[in-house]
N, CA, C and O of each residue as an XYZ file, in Angstrom:
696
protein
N       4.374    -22.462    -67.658
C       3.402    -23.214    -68.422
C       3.589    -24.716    -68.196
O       2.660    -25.491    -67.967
N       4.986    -25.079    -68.288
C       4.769    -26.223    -68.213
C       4.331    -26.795    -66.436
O       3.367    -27.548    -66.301
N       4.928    -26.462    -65.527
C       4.622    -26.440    -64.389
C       3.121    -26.516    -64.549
O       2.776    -27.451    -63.827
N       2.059    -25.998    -65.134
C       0.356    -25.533    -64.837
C       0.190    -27.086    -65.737
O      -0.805    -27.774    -65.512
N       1.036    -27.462    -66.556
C       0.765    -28.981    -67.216
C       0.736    -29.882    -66.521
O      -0.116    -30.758    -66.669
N       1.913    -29.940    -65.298
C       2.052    -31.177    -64.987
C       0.957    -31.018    -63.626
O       0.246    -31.953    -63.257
N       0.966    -30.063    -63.162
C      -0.141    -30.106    -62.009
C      -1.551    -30.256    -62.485
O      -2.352    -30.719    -61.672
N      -1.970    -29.940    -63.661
C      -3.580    -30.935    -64.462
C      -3.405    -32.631    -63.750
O      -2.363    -33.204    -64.067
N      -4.083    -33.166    -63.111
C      -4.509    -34.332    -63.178
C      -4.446    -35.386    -63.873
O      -4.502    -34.796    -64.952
N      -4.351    -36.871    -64.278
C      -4.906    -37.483    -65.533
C      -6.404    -37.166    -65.960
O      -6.838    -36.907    -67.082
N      -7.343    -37.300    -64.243
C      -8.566    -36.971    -64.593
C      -8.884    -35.318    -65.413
O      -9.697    -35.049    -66.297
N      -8.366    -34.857    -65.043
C      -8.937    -33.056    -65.425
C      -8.907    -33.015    -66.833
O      -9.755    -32.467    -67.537
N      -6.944    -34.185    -67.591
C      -6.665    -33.697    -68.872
C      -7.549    -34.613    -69.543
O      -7.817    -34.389    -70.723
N      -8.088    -35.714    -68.901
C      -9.128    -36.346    -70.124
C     -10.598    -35.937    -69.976
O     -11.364    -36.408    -70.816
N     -11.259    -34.889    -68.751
C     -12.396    -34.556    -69.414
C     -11.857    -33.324    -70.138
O     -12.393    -33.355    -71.246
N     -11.171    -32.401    -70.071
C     -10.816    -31.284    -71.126
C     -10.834    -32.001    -72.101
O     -11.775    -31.923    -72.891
N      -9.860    -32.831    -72.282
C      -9.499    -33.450    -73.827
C     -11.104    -33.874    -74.457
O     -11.518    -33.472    -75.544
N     -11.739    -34.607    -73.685
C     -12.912    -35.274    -74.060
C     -14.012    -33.992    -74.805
O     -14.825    -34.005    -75.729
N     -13.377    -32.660    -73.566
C     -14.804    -31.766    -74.101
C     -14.548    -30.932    -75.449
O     -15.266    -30.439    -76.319
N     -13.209    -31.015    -75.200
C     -12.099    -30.569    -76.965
C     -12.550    -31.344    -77.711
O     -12.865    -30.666    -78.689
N     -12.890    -32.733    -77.973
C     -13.110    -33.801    -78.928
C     -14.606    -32.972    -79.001
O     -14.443    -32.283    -80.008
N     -15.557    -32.758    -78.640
C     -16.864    -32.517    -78.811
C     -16.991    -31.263    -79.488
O     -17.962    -30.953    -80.178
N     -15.401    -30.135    -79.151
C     -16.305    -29.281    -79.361
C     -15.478    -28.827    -81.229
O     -15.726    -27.893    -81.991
N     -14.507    -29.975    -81.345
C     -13.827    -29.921    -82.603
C     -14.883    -30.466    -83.315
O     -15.410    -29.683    -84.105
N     -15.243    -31.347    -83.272
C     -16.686    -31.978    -83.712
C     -17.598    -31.419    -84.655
O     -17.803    -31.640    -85.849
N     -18.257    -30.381    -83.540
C     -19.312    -29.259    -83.737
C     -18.732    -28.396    -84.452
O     -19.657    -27.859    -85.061
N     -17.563    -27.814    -84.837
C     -16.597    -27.266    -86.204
C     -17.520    -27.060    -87.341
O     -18.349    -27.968    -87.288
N     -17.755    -26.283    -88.341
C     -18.191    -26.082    -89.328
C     -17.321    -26.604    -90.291
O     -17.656    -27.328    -91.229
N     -15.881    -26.106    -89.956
C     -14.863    -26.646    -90.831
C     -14.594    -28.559    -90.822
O     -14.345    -29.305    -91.769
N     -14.772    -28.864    -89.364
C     -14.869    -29.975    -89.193
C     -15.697    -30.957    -89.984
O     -15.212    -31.950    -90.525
N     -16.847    -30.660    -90.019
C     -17.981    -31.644    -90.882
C     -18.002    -31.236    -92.145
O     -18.697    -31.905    -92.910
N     -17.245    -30.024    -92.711
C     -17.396    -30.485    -94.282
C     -15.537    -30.908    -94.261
O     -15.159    -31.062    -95.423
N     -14.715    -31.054    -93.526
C     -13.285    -31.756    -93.991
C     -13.182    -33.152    -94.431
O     -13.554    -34.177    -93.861
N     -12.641    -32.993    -95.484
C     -12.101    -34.864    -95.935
C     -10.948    -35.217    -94.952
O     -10.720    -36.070    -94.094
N     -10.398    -34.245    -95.449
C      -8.665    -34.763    -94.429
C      -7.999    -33.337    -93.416
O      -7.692    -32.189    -93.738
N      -7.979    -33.919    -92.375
C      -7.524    -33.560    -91.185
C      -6.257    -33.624    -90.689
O      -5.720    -34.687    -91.003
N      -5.260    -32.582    -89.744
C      -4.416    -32.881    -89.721
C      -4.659    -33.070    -87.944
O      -5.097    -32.068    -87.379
N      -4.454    -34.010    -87.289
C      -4.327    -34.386    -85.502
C      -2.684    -34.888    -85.465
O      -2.138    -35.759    -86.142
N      -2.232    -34.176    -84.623
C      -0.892    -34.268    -83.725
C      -1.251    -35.364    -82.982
O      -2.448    -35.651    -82.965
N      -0.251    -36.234    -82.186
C      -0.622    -37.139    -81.842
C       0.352    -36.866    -80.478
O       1.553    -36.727    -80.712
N      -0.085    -36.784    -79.104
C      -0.286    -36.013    -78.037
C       1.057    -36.336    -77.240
O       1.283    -37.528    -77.451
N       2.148    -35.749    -76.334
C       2.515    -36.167    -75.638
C       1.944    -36.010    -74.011
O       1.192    -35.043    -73.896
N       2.153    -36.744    -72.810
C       1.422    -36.865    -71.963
C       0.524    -35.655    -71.389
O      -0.647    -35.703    -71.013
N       1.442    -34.511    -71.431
C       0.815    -33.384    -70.793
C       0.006    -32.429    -71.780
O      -0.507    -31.403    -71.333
N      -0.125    -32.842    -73.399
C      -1.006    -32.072    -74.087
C      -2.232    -32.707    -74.384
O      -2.370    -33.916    -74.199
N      -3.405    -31.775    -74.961
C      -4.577    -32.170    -75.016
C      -4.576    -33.593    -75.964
O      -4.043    -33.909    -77.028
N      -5.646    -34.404    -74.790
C      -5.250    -36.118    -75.892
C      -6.262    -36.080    -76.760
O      -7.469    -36.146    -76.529
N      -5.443    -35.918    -78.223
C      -6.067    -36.210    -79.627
C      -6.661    -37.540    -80.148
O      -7.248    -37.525    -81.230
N      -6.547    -38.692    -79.443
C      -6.659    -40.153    -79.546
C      -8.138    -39.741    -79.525
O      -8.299    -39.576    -80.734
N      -9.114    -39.513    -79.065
C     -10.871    -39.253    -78.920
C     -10.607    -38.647    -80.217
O     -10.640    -39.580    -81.019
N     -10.340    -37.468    -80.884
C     -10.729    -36.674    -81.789
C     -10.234    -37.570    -83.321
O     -10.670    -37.562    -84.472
N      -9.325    -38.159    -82.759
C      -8.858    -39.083    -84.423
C      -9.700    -40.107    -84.044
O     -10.380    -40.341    -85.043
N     -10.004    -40.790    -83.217
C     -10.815    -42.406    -83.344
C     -12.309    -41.081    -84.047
O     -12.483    -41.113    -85.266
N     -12.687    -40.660    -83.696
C     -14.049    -40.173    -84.034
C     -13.793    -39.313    -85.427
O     -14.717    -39.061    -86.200
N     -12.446    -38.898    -85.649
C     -12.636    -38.235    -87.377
C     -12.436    -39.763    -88.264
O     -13.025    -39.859    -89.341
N     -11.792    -40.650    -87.885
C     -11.945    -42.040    -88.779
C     -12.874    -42.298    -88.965
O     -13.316    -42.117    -90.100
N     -13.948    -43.048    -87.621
C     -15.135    -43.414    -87.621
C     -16.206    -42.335    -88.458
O     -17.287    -42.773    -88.850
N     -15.877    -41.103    -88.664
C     -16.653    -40.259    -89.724
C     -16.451    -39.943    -91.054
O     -16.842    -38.990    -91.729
N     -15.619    -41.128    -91.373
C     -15.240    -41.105    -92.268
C     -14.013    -40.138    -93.187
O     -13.863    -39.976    -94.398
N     -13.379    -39.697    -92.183
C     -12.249    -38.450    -92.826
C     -11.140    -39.536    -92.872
O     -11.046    -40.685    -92.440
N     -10.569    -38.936    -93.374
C      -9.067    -39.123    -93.822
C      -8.232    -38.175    -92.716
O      -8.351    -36.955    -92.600
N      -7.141    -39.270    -91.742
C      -6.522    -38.344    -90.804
C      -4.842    -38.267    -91.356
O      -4.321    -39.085    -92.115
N      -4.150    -37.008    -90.727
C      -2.828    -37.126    -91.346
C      -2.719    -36.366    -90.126
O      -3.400    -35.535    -89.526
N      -0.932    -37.318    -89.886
C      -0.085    -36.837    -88.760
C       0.881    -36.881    -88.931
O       1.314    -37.566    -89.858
N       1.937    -35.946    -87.864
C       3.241    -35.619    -87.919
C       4.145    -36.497    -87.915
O       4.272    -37.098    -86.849
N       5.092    -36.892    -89.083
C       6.263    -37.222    -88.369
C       6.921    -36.511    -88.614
O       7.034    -35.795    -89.609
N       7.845    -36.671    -87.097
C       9.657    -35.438    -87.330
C      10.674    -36.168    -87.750
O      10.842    -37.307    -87.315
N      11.502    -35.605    -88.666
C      12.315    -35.789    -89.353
C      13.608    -34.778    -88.648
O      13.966    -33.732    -89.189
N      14.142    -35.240    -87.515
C      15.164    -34.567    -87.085
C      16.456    -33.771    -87.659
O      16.899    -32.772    -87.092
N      17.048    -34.351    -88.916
C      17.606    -34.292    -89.369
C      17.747    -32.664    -89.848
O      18.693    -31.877    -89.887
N      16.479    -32.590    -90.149
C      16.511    -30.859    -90.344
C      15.410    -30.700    -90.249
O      14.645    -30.762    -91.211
N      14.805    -30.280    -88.210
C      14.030    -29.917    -87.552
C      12.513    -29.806    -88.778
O      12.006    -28.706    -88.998
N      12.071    -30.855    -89.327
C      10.772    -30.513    -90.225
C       9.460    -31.926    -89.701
O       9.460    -32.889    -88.934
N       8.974    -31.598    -90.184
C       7.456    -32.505    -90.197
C       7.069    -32.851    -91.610
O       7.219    -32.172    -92.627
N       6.612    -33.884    -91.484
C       5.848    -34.526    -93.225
C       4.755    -35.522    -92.678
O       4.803    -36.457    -91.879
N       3.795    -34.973    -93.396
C       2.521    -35.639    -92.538
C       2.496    -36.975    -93.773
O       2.938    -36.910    -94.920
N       1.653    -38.464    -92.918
C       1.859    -39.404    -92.676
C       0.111    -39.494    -92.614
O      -0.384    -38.725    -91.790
N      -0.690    -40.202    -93.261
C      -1.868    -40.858    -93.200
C      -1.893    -42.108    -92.142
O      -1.342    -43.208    -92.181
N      -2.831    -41.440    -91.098
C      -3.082    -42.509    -89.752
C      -4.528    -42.958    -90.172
O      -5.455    -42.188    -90.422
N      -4.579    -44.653    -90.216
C      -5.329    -45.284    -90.105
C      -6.274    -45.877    -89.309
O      -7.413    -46.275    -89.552
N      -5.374    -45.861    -87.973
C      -5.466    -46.455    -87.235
C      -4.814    -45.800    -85.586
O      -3.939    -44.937    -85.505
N      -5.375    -46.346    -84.615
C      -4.547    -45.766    -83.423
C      -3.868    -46.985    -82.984
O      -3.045    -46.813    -82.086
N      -4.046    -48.321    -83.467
C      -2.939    -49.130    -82.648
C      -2.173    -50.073    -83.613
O      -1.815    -51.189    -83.237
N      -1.911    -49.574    -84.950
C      -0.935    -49.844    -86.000
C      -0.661    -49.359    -86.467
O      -1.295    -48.387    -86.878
N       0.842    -49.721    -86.874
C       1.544    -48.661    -87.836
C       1.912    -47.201    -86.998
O       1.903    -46.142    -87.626
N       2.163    -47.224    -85.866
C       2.897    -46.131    -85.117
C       3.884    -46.661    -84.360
O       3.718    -47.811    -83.954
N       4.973    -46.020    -84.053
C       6.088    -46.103    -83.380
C       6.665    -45.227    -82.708
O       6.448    -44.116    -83.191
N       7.218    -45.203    -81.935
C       8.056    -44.157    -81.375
C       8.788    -43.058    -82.189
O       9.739    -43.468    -82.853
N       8.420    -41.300    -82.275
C       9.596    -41.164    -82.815
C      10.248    -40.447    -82.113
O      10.064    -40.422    -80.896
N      11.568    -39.365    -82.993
C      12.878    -39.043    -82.206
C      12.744    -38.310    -80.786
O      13.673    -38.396    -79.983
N      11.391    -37.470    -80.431
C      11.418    -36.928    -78.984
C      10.303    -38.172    -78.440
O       9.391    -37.680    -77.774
N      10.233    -39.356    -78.567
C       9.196    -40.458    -78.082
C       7.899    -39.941    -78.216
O       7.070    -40.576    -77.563
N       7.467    -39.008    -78.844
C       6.168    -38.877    -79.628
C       5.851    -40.070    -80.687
O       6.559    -40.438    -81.625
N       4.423    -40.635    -80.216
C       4.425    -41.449    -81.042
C       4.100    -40.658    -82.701
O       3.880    -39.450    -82.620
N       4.073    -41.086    -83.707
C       4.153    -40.953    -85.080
C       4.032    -42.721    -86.066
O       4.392    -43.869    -85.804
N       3.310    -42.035    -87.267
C       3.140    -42.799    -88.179
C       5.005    -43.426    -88.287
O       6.041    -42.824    -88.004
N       4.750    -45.112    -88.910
C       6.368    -45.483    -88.856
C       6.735    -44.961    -90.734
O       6.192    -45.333    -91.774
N       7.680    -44.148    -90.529
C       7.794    -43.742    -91.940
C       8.037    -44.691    -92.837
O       7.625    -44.655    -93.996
N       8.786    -45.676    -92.297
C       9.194    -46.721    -93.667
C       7.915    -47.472    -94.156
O       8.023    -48.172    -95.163
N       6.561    -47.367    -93.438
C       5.149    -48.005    -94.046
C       4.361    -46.927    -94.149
O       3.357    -47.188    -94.810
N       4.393    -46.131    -93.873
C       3.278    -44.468    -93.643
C       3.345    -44.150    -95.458
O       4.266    -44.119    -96.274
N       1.526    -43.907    -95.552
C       1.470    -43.159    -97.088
C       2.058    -41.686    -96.604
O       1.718    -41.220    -95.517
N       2.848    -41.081    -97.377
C       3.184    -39.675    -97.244
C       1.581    -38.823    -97.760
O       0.702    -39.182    -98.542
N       1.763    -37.387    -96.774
C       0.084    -37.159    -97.093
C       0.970    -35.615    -97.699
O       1.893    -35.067    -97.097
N       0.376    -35.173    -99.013
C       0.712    -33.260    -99.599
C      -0.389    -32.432    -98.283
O      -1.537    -32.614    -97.877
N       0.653    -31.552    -97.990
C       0.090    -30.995    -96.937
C      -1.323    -29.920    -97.347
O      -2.051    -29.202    -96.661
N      -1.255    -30.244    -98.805
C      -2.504    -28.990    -99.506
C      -3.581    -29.687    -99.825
O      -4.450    -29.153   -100.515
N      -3.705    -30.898    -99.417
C      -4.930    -31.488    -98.928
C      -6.023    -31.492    -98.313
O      -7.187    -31.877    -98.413
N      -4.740    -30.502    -97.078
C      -5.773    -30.954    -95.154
C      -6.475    -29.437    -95.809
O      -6.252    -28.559    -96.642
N      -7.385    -29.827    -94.854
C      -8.913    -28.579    -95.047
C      -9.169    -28.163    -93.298
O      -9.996    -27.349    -92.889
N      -8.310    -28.888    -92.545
C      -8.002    -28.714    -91.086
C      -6.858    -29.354    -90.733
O      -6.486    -30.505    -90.963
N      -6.194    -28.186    -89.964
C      -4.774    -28.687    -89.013
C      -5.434    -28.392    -87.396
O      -6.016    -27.346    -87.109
N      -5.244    -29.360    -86.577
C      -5.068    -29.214    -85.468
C      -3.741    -29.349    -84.528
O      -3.318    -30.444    -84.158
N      -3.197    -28.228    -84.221
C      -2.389    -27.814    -83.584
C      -2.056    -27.601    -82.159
O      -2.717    -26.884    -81.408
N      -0.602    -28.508    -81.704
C      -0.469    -27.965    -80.210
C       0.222    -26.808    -80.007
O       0.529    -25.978    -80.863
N       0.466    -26.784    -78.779
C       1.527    -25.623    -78.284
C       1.510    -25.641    -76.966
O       0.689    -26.208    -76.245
N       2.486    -24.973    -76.641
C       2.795    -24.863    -74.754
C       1.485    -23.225    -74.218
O       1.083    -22.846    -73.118
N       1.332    -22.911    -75.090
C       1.133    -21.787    -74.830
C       0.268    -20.794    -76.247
O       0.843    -20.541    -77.306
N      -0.826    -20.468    -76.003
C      -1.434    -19.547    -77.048
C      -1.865    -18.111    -76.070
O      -2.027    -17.976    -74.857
N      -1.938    -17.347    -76.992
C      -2.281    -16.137    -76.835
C      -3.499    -15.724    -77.372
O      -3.825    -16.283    -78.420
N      -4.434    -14.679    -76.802
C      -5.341    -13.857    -77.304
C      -5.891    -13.727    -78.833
O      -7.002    -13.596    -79.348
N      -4.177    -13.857    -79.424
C      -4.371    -13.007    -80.917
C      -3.991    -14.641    -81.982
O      -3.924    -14.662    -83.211
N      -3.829    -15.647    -81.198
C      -3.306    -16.806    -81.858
C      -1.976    -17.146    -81.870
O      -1.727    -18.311    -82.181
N      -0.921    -16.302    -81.567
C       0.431    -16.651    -81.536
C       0.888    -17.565    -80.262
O       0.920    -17.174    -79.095
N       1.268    -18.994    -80.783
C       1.631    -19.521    -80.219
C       2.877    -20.060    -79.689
O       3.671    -20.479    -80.531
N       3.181    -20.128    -78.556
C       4.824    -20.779    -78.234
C       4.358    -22.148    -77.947
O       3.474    -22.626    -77.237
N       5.453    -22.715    -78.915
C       5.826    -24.320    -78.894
C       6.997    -24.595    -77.939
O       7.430    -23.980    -76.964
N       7.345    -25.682    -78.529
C       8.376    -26.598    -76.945
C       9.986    -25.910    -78.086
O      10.983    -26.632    -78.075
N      10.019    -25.083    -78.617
C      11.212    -24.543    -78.697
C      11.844    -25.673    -79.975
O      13.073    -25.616    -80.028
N      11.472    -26.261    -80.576
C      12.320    -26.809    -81.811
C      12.321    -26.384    -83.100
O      13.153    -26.629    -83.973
N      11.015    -25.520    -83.180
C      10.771    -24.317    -84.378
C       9.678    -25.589    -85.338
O       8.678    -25.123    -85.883
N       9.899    -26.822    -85.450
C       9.082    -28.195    -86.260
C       7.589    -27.521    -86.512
O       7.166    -27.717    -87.651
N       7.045    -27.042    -85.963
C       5.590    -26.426    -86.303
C       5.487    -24.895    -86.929
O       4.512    -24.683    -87.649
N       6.330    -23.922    -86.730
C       6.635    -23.111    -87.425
C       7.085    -23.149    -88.786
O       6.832    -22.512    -89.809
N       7.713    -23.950    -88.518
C       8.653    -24.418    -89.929
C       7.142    -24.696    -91.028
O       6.618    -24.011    -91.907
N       6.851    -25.974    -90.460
C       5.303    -26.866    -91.533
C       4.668    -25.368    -91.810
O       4.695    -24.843    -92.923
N       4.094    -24.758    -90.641
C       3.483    -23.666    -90.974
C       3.464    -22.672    -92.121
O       2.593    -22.104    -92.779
N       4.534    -22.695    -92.092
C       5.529    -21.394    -93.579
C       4.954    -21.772    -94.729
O       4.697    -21.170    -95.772
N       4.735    -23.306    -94.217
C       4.488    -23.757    -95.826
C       3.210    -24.220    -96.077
O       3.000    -24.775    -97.156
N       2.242    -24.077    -95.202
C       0.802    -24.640    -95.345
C      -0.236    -23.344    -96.058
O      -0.225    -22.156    -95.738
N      -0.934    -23.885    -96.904
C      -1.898    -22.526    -97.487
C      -2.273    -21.832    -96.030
O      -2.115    -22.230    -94.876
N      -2.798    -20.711    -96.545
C      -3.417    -19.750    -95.567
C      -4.614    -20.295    -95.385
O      -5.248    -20.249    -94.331
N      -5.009    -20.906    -96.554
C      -6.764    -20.941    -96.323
C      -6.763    -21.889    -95.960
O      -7.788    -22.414    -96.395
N      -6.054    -22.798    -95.173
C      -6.280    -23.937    -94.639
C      -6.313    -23.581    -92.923
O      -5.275    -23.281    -92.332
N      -7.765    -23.669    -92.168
C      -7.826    -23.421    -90.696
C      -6.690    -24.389    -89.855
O      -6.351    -25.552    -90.077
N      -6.222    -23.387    -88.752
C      -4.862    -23.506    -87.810
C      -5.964    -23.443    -86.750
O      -6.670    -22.445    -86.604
N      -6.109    -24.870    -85.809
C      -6.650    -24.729    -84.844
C      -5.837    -25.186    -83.614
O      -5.365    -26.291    -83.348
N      -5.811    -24.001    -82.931
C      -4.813    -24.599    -81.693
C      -5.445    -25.117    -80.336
O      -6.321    -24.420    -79.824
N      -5.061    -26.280    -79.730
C      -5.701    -27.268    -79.039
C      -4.780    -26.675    -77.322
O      -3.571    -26.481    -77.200
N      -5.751    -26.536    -76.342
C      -5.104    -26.085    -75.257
C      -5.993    -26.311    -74.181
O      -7.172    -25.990    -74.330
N      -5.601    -26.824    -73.098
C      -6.348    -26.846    -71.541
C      -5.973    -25.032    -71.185
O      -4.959    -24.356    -71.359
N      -7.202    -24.753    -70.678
C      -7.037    -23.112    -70.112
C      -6.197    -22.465    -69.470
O      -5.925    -21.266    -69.530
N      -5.609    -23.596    -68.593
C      -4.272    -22.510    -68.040
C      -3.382    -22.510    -69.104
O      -2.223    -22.561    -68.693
N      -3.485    -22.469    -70.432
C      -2.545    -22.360    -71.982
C      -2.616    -21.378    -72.201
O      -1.716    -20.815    -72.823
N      -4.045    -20.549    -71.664
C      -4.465    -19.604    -72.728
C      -3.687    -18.014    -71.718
O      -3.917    -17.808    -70.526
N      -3.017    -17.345    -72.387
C      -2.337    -16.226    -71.934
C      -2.995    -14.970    -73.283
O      -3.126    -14.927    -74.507
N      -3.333    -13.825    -71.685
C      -2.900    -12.172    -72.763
C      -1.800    -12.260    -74.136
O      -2.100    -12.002    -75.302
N      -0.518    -12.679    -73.643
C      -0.008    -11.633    -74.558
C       1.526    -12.941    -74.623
O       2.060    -13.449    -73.637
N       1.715    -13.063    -75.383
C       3.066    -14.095    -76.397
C       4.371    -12.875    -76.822
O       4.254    -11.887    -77.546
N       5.435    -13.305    -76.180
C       6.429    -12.708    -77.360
C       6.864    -13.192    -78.632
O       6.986    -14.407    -78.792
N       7.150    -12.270    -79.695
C       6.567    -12.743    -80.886
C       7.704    -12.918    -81.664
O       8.337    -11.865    -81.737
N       8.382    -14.148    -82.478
C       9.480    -13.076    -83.213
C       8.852    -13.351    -84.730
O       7.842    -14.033    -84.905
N       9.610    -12.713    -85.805
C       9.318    -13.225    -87.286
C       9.260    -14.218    -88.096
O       8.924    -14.169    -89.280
N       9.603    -15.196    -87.450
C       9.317    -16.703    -88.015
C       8.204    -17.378    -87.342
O       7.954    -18.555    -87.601
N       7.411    -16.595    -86.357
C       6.385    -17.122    -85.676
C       4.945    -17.660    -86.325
O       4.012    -16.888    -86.550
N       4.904    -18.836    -86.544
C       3.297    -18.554    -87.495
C       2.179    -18.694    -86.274
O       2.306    -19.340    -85.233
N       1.256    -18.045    -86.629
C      -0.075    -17.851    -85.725
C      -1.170    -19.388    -85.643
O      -0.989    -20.511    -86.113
N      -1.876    -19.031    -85.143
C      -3.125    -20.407    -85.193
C      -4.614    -19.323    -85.621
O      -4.903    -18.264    -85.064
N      -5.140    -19.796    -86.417
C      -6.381    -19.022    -87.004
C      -7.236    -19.123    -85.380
O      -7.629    -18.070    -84.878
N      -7.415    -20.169    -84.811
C      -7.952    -19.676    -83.513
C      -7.373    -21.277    -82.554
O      -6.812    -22.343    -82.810
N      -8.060    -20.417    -81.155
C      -7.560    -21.313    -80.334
C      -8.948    -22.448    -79.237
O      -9.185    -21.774    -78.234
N      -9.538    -23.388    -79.201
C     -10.221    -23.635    -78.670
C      -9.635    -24.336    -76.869
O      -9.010    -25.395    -76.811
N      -9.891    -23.744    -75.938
C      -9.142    -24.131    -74.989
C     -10.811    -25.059    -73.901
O     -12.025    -24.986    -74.096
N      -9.946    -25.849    -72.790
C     -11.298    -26.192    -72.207
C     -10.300    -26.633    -70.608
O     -10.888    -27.038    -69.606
């Protein structure tokens, strides 16, 4: 998987990304959400920067990850903005800077958008192996839509699964 990442292009991953921004958009869940949850991308995943400049400009309320290494978790962080108030965090993902970031209750978001290395058929997704999205997962309502964000060579038959695995309600790939 990761190999099929790095051979995408810059060009290929920003019209995917671009046609992902359009087609998160067109969401049912999308246009009635106040607050949103967008990951904020490292180089080889789908770039969320189009889909947050355009859920601001529509007036939503966006919330993003920061990791809290300390004990592998996430606490989402109200993004305002794409070129303040972010910093580097512990794997150089950028993230809200916690010591100025409003902390956001994760029973807010009415949409999570979600990465992964890898989705499956049925929604089970493999991440980059730190468990940080599984973990948030455990604890997010059910009725809150898990949308997992993927360029097509992501999308696989069949995931091995174990019991701490949480799923993605669906996967939009491009």
């Amino acid at each position: 998987m990761r190999a099929c990442l790095r051979a995408l292009t810059p060009a290929q991953r920003r019209a995917a990304s671009e046609r992902l921004a359009r087609r998160v958009r067109r969401l049912a869940v999308y246009r009635r959400a106040r607050w949103i949850l967008v990951y904020l991308a490292l180089e080889t995943e789908v770039d969320t920067r189009p889909m947050i400049a355009q859920a601001l400009a529509d007036g939503k309320r966006v919330a993003a990850p920061m990791t809290l290494t300390t004990r592998r978790m996430i606490r989402l962080a109200e993004l305002t903005s794409l070129t303040r108030g972010l910093v580097a965090g512990p794997h150089g993902i950028a993230q809200p800077d916690p010591r100025r970031a409003r902390r956001v209750d994760p029973g807010l978001l009415d949409l999570a958008l979600i990465p992964g290395l890898a989705f499956d058929t049925r929604g089970h997704r493999l991440g980059r192996g730190g468990g940080y999205y599984d973990r948030f997962l455990a604890t997010l309502p059910r009725t809150i839509p898990r949308v997992g964000l993927a360029f097509r060579c992501q999308r696989v038959r069949h995931l091995p699964r174990a019991s701490h695995d949480q799923p993605v309600t669906t996967v939009l790939a491009a």
